[in-house]
C-alpha positions as CSV (number, residue, x, y, z in Angstrom):
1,X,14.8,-13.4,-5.4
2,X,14.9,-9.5,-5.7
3,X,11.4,-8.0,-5.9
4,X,13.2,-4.2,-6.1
5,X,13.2,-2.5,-9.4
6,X,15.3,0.0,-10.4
7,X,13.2,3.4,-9.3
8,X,12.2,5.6,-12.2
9,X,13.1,8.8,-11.0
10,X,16.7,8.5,-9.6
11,X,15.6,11.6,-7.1
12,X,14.0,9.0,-5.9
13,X,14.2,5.7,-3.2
14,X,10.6,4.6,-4.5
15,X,10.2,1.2,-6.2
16,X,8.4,-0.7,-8.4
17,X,7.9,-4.0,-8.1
18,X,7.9,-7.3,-10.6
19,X,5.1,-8.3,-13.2
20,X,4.0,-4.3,-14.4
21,X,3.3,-6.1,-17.8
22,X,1.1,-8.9,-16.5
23,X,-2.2,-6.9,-15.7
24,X,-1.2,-7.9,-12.1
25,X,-3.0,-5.1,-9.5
26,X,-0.7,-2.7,-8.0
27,X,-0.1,-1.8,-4.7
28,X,1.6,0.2,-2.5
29,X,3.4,-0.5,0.2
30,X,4.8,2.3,2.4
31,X,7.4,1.7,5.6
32,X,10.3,3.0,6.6
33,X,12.2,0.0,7.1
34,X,13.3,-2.1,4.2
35,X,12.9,-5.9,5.7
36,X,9.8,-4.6,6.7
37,X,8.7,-3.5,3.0
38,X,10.4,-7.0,1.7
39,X,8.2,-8.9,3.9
40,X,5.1,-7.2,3.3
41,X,5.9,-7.0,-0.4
42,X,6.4,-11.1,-0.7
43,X,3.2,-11.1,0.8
44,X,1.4,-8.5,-1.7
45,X,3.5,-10.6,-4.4
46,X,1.7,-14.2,-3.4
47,X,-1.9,-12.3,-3.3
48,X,-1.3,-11.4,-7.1
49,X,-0.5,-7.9,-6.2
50,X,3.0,-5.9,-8.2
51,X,4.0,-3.7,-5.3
52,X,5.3,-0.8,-5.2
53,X,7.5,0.7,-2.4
54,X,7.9,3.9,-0.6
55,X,9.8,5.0,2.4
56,X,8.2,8.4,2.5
57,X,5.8,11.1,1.7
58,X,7.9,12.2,-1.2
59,X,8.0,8.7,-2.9
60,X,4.5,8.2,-1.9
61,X,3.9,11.7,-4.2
62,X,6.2,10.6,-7.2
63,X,4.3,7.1,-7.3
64,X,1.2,8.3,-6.5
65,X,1.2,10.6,-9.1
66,X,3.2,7.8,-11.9
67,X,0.5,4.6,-10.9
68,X,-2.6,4.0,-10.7
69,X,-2.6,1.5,-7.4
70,X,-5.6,-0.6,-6.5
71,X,-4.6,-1.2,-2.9
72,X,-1.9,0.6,0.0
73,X,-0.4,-0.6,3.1
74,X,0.8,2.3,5.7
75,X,3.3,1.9,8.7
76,X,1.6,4.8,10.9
77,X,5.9,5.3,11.6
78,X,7.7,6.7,9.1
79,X,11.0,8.3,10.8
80,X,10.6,12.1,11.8
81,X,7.6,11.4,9.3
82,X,3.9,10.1,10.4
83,X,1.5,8.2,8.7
84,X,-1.5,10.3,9.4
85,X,0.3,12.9,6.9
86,X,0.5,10.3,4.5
87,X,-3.1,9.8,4.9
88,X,-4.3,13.7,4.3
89,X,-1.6,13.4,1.8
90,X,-3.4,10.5,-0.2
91,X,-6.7,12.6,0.0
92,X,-4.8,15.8,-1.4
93,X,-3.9,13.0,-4.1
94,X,-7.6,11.5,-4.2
95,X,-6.4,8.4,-3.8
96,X,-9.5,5.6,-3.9
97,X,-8.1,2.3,-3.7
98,X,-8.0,0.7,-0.4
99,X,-5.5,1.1,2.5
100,X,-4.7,-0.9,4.9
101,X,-2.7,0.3,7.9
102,X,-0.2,-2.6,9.1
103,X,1.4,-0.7,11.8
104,X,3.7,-1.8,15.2
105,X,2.0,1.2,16.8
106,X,-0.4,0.4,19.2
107,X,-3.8,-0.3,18.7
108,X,-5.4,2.9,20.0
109,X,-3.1,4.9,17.7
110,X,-3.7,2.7,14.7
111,X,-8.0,2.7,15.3
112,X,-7.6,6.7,15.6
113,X,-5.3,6.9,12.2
114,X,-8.4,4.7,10.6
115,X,-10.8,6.8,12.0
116,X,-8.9,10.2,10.5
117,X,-8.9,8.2,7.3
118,X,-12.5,7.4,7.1
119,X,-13.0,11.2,8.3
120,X,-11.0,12.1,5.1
121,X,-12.9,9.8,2.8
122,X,-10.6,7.3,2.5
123,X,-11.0,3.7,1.5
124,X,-9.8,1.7,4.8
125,X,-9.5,-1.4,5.9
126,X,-9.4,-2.9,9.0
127,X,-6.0,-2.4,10.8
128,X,-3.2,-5.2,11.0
129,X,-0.5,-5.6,13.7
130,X,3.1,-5.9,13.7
131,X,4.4,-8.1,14.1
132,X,2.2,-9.6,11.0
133,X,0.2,-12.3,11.1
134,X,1.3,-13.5,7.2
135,X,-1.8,-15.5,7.0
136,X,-4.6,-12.8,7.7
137,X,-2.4,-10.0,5.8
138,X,-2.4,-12.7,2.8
139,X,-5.9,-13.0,3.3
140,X,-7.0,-9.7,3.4
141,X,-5.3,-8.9,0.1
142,X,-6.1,-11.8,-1.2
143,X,-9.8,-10.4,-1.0
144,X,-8.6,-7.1,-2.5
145,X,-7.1,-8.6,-5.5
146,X,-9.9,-10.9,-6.2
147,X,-12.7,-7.5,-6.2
148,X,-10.1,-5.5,-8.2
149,X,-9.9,-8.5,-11.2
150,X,-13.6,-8.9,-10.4
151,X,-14.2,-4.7,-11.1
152,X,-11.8,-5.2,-14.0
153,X,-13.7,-8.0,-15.8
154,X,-17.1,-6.3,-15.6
155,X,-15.7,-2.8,-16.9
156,X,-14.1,-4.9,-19.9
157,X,-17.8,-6.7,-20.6
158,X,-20.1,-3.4,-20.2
């Protein structure tokens, strides 16, 4: 199965995922390398999520700017690119929704970009590892998805 939609904007590499006409919360899932995004988009896809993929600060712009995402992952490695600029970029943006960093960097450098997140005012969430562990990445969005529906259903009763 294909979870890779056509991209809106052919100046663009940025995709959007499956099920935009279900009500299903999207994310945002930003790396560099395209099994990596697959991978981490299956995941999103089993925790309810319709992902969204970027490979760079300019996609993250265009889709930031197109969607209104309840949740992000960030590889801290983006190329020639970091992902501490995609972090101040997010707060130019003012970007709310949670982000989790799922990085292959090492740990020090992933606690520092979550600390220069929380500096900014960002929404993070605890760092996770590459290589992933499926099950605690699942579950972490899991929880996500189940306060975003939860949000949702007490906006629609007030």
């Amino acid at each position: 199965m294909n979870f890779r939609h056509e991209p809106r904007d052919e100046s663009t590499s940025a995709t959007f995922g499956p099920n935009w006409d279900v009500g299903s919360p999207a994310i945002l899932i930003v790396d560099d390398v395209p099994i990596h995004r697959m991978i981490i988009c299956k995941v999103a896809i089993k925790a309810g999520f319709a992902p969204s993929e970027a490979e760079n600060r300019e996609d993250v712009r265009r889709l930031v700017a197109a969607v209104d995402f309840e949740c992000a992952t960030l590889d801290l490695s983006l190329g020639e690119q970091q992902g501490t600029e995609v972090l101040r970029d997010l707060f130019d943006l003012d970007f709310r929704a949670p982000i989790v960093i799922v990085s292959g960097s090492d740990s020090i450098a992933a606690e520092s970009a979550f600390d220069f997140g929380r500096a900014l005012g960002l929404n993070m969430l605890e760092p996770v590892g590459k290589p992933l562990d499926l099950a605690r990445f699942r579950k972490i969005l899991t929880r996500v998805g189940y306060e975003t529906r939860r949000r949702r259903l007490v906006r629609s009763l007030a």
